[in-house]
N, C-alpha and C positions, 0 to 999 in steps of 0.2 A: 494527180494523186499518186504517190509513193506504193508499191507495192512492198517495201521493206518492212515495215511494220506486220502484217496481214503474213508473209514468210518467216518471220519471229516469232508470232503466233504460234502457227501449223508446224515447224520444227519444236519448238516448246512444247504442243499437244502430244506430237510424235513421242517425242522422249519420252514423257512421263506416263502414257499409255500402252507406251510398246517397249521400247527400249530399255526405260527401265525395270523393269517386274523379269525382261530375259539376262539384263546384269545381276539382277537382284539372287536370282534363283541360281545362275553361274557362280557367283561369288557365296554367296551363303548357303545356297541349299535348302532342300525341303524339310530337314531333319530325318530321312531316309538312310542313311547311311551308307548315301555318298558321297562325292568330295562336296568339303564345306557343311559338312553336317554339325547341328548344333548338338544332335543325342549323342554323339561319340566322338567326343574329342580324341581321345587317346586312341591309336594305334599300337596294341600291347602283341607279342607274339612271344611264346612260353620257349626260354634260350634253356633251362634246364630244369627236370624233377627229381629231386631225391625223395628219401623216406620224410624226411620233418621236414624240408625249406623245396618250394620253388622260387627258381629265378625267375623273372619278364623283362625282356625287354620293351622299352618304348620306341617302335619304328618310327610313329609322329606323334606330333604335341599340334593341335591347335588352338588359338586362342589363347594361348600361355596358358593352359590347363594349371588351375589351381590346386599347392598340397593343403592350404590351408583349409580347416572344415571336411577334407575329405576322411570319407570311413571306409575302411576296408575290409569288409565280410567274405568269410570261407563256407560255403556251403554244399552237402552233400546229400543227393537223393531227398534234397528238401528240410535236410536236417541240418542248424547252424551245427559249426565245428570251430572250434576256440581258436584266434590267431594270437598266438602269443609276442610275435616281435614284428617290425616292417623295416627293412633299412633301404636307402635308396641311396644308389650310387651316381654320382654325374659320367659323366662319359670317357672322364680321363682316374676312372674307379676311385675317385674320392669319396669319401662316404660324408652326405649331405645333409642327410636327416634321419631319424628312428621314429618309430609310433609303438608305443608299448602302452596296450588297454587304451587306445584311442585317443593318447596323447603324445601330440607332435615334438619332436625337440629337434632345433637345428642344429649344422655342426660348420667344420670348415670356415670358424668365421662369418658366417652370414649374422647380421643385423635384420634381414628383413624377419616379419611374421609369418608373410605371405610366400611359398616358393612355387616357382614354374614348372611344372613336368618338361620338360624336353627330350627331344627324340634324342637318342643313343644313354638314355637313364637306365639302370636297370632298377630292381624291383627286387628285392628278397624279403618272400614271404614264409611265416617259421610259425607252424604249429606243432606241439605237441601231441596232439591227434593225427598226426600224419598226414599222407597226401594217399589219394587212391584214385585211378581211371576216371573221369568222369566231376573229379569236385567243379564246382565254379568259385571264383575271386572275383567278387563284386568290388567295385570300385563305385561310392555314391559321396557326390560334396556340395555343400550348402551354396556353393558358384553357383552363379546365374550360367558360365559358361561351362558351366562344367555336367552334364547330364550322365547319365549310370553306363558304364562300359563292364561287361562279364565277358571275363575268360576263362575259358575250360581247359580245365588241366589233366 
């Protein structure tokens, strides 16, 4: 009798019990917010604040972080505060889309509906209401991949 079979097995059992669930959690993550996390795609870090607009950059995009469906709330001390414009720049400062009242419009030529956040995008956010120590920029979109990222500005 062949021992091959019975070693196909028990490699097989291996994998799917052990091996996989430590690829699983290396590659995807617990949603913790560390790498390969599904709640925070977006890696944003605040490049500039004036009185009415901050800049963000995005250090990383995962998952092709979706613009489409996403919304973008300004909030202070728990109080919304009105965002009046969103522009997003690609990396070589094209400007790729606008969101004015929560509606997307792309630029540059793009046909799709859908666009990818990618790392080195910037982000200018313009209120009316100003900026002050402490607001947050909610980032929340109807993706499946795309879970609520706040930065504090």
């Amino acid at each position: 009798m062949s021992l091959l079979p019975i070693v196909i097995v028990v490699m097989v059992v291996l994998f799917v019990v052990i091996i996989g669930p430590i690829l699983f959690v290396l590659i995807i993550g617990f949603g913790d917010g560390g790498p390969g996390t599904i709640s925070t795609p977006l890696g944003i870090v605040v490049q500039d604040r004036g009185l009415d607009s901050v800049t963000l950059l995005i250090s990383y995009a995962q998952y092709g972080a979706k613009v489409d469906g996403t919304q973008i709330s300004l909030i202070h001390e728990g109080t919304p505060k009105e965002v009046n414009e969103v522009r997003v720049y690609s990396a070589t400062a094209t400007l790729v889309a606008t969101n004015s009242n929560g509606i997307w419009t792309y630029h540059s030529g793009m046909s799709a509906s859908i666009l990818d956040f990618q790392a080195g995008y910037s982000i200018v956010v313009t209120s009316a209401d100003g900026f002050s120590s402490g607001d947050r920029i909610i980032f929340t979109s109807s993706h499946d991949a795309f879970g609520p990222t706040t930065v504090t500005v």
